[in-house]
C-alpha positions as CSV (number, residue, x, y, z in Angstrom):
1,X,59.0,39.9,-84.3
2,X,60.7,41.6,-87.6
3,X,58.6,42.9,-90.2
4,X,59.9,42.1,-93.8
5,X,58.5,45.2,-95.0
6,X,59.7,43.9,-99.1
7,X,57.5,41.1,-98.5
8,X,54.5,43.4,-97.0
9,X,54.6,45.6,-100.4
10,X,54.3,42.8,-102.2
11,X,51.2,41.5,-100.4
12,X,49.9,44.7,-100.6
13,X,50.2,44.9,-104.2
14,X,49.0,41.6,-104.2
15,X,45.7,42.6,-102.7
16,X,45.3,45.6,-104.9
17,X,45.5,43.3,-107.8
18,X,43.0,40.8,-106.6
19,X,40.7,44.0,-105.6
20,X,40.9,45.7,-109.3
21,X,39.9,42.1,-111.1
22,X,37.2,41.5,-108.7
23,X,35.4,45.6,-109.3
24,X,36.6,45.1,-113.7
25,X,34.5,44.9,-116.2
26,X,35.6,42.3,-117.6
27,X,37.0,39.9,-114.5
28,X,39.9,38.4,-113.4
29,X,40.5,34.4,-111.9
30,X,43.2,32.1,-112.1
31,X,41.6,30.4,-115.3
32,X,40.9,33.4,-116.5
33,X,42.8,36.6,-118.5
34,X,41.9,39.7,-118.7
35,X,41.9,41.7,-122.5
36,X,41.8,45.0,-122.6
37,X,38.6,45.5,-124.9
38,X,37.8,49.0,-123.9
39,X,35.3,51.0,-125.2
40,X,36.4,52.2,-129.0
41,X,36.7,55.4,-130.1
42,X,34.8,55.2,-133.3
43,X,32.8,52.1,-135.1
44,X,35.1,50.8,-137.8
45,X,33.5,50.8,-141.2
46,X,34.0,47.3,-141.8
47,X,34.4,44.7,-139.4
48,X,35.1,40.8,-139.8
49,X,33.8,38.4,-137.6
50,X,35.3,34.9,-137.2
51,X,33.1,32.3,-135.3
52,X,34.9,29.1,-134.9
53,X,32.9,26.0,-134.1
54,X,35.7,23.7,-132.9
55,X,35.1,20.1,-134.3
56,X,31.4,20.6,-136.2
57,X,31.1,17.9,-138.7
58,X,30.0,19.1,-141.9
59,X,26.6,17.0,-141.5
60,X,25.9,18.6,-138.8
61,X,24.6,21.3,-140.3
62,X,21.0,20.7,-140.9
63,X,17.4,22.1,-139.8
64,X,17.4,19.8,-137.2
65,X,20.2,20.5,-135.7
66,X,21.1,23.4,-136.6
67,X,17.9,25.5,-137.1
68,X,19.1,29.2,-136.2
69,X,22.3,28.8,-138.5
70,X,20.6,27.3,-141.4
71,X,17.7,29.7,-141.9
72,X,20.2,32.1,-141.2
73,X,22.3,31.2,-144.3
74,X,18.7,31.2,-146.4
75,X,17.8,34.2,-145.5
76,X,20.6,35.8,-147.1
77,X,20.1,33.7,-149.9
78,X,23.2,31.3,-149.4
79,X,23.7,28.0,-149.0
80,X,26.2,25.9,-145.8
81,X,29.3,24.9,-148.1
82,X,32.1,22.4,-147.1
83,X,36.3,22.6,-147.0
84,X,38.8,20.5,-147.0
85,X,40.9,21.3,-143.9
86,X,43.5,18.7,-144.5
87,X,44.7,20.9,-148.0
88,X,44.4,17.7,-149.5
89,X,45.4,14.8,-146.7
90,X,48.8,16.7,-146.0
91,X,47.7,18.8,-142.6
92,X,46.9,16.3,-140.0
93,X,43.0,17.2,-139.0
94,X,44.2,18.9,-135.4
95,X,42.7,22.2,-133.8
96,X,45.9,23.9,-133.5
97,X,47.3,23.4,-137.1
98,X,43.7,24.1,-138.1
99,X,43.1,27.0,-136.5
100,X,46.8,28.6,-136.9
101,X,45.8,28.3,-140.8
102,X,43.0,30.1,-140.6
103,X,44.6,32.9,-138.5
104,X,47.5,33.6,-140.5
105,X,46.0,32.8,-143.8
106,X,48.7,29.6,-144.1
107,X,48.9,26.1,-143.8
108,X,51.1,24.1,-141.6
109,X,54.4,23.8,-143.7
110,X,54.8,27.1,-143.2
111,X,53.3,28.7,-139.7
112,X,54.9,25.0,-138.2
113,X,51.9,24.1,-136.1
114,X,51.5,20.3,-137.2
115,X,49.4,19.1,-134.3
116,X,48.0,19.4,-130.7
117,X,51.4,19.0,-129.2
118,X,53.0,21.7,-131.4
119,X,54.6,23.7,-128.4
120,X,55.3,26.8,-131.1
121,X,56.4,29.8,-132.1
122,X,53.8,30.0,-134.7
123,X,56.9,31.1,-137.9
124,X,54.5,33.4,-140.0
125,X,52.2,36.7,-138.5
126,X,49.1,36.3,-137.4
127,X,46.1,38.2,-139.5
128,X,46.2,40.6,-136.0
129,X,49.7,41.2,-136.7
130,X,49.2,42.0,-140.2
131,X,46.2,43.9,-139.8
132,X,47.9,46.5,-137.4
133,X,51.2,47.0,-139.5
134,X,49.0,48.1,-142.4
135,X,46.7,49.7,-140.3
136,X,48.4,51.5,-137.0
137,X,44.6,52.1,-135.2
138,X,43.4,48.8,-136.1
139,X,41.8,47.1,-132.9
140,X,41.6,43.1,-132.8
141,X,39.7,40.5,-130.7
142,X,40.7,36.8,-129.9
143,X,38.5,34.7,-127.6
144,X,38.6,31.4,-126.8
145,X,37.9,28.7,-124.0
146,X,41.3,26.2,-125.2
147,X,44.7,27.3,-123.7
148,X,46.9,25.5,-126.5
149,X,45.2,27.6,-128.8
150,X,45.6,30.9,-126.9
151,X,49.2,29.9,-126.0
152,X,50.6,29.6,-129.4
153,X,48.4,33.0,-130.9
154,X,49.7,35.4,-127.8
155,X,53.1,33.9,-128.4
156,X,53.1,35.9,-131.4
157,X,51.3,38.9,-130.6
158,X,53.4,39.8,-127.2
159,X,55.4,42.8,-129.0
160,X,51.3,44.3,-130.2
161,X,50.4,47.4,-127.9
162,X,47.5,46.2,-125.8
163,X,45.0,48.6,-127.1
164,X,45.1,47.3,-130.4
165,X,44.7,44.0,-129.4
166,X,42.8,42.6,-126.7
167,X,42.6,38.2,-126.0
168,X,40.2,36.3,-123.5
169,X,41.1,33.0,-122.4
170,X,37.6,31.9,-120.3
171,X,36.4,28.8,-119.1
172,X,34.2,27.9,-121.4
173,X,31.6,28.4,-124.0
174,X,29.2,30.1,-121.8
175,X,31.7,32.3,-120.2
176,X,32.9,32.9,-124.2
177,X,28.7,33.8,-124.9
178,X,28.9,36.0,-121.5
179,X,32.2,38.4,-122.9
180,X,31.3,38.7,-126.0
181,X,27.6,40.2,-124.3
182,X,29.4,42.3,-122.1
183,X,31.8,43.7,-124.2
184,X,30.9,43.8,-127.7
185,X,28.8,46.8,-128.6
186,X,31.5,49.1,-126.9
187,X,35.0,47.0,-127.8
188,X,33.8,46.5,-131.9
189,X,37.1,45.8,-133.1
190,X,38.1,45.6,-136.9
191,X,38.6,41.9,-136.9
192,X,37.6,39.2,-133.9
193,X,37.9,35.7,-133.6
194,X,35.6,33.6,-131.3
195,X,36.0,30.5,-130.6
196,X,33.6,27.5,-129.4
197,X,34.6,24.4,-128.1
198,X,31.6,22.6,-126.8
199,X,31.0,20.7,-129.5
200,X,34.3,19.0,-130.5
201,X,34.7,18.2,-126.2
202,X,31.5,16.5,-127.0
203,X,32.5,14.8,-129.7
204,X,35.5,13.2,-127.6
205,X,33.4,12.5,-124.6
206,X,31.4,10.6,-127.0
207,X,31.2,10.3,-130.5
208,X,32.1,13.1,-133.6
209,X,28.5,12.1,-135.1
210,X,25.7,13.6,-135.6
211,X,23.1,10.6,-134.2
212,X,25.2,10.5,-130.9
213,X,22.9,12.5,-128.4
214,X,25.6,14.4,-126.1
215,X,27.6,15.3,-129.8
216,X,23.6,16.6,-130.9
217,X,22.8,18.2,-128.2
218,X,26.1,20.3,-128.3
219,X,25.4,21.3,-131.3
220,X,22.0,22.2,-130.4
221,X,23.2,24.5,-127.7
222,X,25.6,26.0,-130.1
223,X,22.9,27.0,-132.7
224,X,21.3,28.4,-129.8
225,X,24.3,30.2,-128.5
226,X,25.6,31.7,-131.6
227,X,21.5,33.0,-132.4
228,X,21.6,34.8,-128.7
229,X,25.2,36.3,-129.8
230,X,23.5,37.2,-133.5
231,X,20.3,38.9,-131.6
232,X,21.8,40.6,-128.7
233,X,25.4,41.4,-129.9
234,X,26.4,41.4,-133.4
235,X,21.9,42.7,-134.9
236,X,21.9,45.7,-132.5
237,X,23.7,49.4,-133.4
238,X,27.0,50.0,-131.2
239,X,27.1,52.3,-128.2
240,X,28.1,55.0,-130.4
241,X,24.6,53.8,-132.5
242,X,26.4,52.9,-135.9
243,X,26.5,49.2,-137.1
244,X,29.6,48.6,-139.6
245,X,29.7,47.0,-142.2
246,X,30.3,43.4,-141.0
247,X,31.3,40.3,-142.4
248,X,31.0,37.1,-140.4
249,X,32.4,33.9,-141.3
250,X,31.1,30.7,-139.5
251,X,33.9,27.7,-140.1
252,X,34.9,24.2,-138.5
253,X,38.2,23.4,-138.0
254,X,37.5,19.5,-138.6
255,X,35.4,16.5,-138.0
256,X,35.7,13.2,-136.8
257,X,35.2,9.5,-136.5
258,X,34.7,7.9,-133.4
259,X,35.5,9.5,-130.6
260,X,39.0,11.0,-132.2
261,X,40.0,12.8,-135.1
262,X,43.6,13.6,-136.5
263,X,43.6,11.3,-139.9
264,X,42.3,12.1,-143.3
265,X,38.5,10.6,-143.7
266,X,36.0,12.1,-145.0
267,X,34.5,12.7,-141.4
268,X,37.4,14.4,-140.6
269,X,38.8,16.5,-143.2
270,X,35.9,18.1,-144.8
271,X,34.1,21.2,-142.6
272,X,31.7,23.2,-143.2
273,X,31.7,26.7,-144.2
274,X,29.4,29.9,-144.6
275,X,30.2,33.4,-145.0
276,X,28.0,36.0,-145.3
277,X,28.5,39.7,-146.4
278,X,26.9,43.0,-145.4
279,X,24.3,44.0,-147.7
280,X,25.4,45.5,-150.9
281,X,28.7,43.9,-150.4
282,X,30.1,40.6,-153.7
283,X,29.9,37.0,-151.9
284,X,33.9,36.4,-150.7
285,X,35.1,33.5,-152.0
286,X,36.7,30.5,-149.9
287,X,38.0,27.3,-150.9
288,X,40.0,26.7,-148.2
289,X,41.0,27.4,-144.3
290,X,43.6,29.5,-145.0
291,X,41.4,31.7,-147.6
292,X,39.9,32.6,-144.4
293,X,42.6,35.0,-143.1
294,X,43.4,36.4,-146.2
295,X,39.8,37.2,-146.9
296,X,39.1,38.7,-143.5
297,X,42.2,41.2,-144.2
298,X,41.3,42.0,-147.8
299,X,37.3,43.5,-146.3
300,X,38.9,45.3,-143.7
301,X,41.8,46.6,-144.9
């Protein structure tokens, strides 16, 4: 028998590979990739915090439904406010264009993302690209469950040194819950973006409205998910025991009627909004998805 001793390296490397991901931190499988969030040298002194709640409708928001996130938003005094994601019925109401406008502060006429087909580039930077030409030690997060979405942002961002920017593509929601857990308190970047997608797959599987049971109950879990994140991630002091100053932004992408969503109705182009600043710090001002990007940039920068 002849040995192909090429082929044997390779396998070898193979096996090494498959060995790292499985003793990581932060895990490795075929549905999976793997950031490189490591532990940062110092706690920024402001951080932004993007939570994306993929397909919320902005009655969804309610004590019923909602409970953590709306006492939440009293206690600091503020009150759930609503956008129009469709900047005025011209941007079909679609996650990617949506999305893409909130993370390079632009709408679709310009980063060229028009809908869920949209194979890319994205034309404009990304608030990660923009964030670590002005600021060379910047560190960035993206997280998110949807591979269209983490497709078209790492298209951008392949030329960003991997220590400034990390990006987790997981399975899902709770896998999204269980690395931000993991990771957070050591990574705390300058800017993140997390992304949850439970609700708008619920809202397909069913209906976008808040009286449908499996769209209610996904928002339920969501409220309960992002109060678990609040509590055990984002309230406590960072390994190093400082807490930044931190601005987090909680925003919908779009709504829906039916079981679809794309078109401009009510249901589907207005989402709702909150954004609360550290203590001390004016209320930010947004009218609109793309305000979102440029606002993050302006606290941090």
């Amino acid at each position: 028998m002849v040995f192909n001793t090429q082929k044997l390296t390779l396998c070898s490397g193979l096996k090494l590979l498959v060995a790292l991901c499985a003793i990581s931190l932060l895990g490795c499988s075929r549905s999976d990739e793997q950031g490189q969030c490591n532990a940062a040298p110092q706690v920024p002194v402001r951080q932004v915090v993007i939570i994306g709640i993929d397909g919320l409708r902005a009655d969804a928001v309610s004590p019923a439904l909602t409970p953590f996130l709306f006492r939440l938003a009293e206690s600091h005094g503020l009150a759930w406010g609503k956008i129009d994601v469709s900047n005025g019925r011209t941007q079909q109401t679609y996650s990617a264009p949506g999305w893409v406008s909130v993370l390079t502060a632009s709408w679709a006429t310009a980063h060229g993302i028009v809908d869920n087909s949209s194979a890319g580039p994205i034309k404009v930077q990304t608030v990660f690209e923009r964030l670590q030409g002005s600021k060379a030690d910047s560190r960035s997060v993206l997280m998110t469950s949807w591979k269209p979405l983490y497709d078209l942002v790492q298209g951008r961002l392949r030329s960003l040194p991997e220590i400034h920017h990390a990006a987790f593509l997981r399975q899902d929601d709770a896998a999204i819950e269980q690395e931000v857990l993991t990771t957070w308190r050591a990574c705390q970047p300058e800017l993140a973006f997390i992304h949850l997608d439970a609700v708008d797959k619920a809202g397909h599987n069913g209906s976008f409205d808040p009286s449908d049971p499996g769209y209610a109950a996904a928002v339920r879990e969501t409220d309960s998910r992002i109060r678990r994140l609040w509590e055990k991630a984002f309230a406590p002091p960072s390994t190093q025991g400082a807490t930044p100053q931190r601005l987090v932004i909680f925003a919908s992408d779009h709504g829906g009627v039916g079981n679809s969503h794309g078109r401009y109705s009510d249901a589907e182009r207005w989402a709702p909004l909150l954004a609360i600043s550290p203590s001390g710090y004016p209320a930010v001002k947004i009218s609109s998805l793309v305000d979102i990007g440029q606002v993050s940039l302006d606290f941090v920068q």
